[in-house]
N, C-alpha and C positions, 0 to 999 in steps of 0.2 A: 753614370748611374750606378751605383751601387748593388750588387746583388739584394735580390727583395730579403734573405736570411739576416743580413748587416741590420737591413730597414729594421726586419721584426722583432730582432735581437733589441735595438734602440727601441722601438715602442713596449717593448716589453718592461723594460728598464723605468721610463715613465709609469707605467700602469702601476708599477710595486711602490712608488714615490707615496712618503708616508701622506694623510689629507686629516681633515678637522673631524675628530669623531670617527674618523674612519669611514665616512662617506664614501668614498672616491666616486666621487660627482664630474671630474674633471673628462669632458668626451673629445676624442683624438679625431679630426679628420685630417686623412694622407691623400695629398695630390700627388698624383707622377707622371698624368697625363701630358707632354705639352701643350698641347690646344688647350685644354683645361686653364694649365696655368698664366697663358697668356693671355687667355679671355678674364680673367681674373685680374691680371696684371693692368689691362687695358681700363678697367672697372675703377681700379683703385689710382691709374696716374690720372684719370678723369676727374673724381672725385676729389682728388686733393690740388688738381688746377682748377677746381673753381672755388675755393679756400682762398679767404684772406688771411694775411700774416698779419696779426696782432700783438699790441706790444707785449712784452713780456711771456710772448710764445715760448717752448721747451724748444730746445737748439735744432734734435734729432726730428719733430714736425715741424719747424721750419725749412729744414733742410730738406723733408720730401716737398713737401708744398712748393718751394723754389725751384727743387729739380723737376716737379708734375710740370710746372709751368715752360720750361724751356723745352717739351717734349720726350719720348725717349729714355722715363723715368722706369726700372724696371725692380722693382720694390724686393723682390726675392733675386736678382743679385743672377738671374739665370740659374739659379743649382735647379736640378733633378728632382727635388723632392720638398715639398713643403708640407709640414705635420703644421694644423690652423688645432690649436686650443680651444675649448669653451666650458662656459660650465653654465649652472642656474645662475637667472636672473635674482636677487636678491639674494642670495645666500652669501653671508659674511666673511664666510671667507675664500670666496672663488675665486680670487686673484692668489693668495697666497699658496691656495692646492693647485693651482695650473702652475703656476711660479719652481714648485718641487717638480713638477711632473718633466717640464723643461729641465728644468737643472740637471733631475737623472738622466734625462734622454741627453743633453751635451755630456755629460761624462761619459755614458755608453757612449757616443760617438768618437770622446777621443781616445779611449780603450779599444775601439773596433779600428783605429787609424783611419778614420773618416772626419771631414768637417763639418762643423756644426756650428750654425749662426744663431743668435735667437733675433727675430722678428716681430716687430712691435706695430706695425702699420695697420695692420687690420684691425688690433683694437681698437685704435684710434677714430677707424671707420666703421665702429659696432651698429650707429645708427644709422647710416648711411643708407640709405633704401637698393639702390642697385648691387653694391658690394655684398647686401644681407641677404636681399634674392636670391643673387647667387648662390651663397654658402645656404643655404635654406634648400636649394636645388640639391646641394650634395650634401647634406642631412642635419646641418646645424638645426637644432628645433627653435622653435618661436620663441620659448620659454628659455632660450639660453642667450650671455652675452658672450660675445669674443673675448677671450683673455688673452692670445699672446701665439707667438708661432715659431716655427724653427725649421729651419733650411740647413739641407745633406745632401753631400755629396761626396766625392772622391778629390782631395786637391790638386792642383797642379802639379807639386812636385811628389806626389804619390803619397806624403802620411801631414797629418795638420802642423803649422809651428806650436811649435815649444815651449818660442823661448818668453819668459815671467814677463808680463806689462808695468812697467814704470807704475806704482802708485803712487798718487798724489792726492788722495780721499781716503773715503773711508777711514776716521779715525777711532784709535780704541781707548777708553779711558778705562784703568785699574784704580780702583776703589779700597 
């Protein structure tokens, strides 16, 4: 776990993340409880083993859905801390100002030598009734959809890797 300073320094980071119009609509819920997270955790490998794999499923849901299903699926990876994104329900660009808001809080985390994951599952299960309960219990309002999440901790070998990812996307054309 991380000192909570590390934590607040990262959501701070988020909060300054530029948004549409200057909104900042994007609302931060920080779990660090663990019974929290794994009554959470239990919600969501629930939810996504009674999910069919269909064709042309996105690789990254099918891969939880296959792993819900063999049991044991633990969606945040066990870190200490999971920050759950939201914003308003129809506002157009609520993915793209959570999207920033993540992005600043992984760079504060790897400036603070901390890890930082971004977390996709829960949007996945925005409608989901038991998983939205839940986050409803810990303040997600009714009026808002999941956008997106990000898990912190301290790594293993004490600061994150480094080293650059092989790209093989993302292409740029000059015009």
């Amino acid at each position: 776990m991380p000192d909570r300073s590390l934590i607040e320094q990262v959501i701070e980071a988020g909060r300054h993340a530029p948004s549409g119009g200057n909104n900042q609509t994007t609302h931060l819920m920080v779990f660090t409880d663990p019974d929290k997270l794994q009554v959470l955790s239990g919600l969501v490998q629930t939810a996504f083993a009674g999910m069919e794999i269909t064709e042309g499923m996105y690789g990254s849901l099918k891969n939880s859905i296959q792993a819900s299903k063999k049991g044991g699926y633990v969606f945040y990876y066990g870190a200490p801390v999971l920050i759950v994104t939201a914003n308003k329900k129809g506002y157009g660009n609520a993915m793209a100002d959570s999207a920033c808001v993540l992005e600043n809080m992984m760079i504060a985390a790897s400036a603070l030598d901390l890890g930082a994951c971004w977390i996709n599952q829960l949007h996945w299960l925005d409608e989901e009734e038991s998983v939205r309960a839940y986050l409803e219990k810990a303040g997600l309002g009714e009026d808002e959809t999941i956008t997106g999440g990000l898990i912190l901790g301290i790594p293993e070998g004490g600061k994150p890797a480094r080293e650059p990812a092989l790209r093989k996307g993302n292409p740029v054309t000059w015009t």
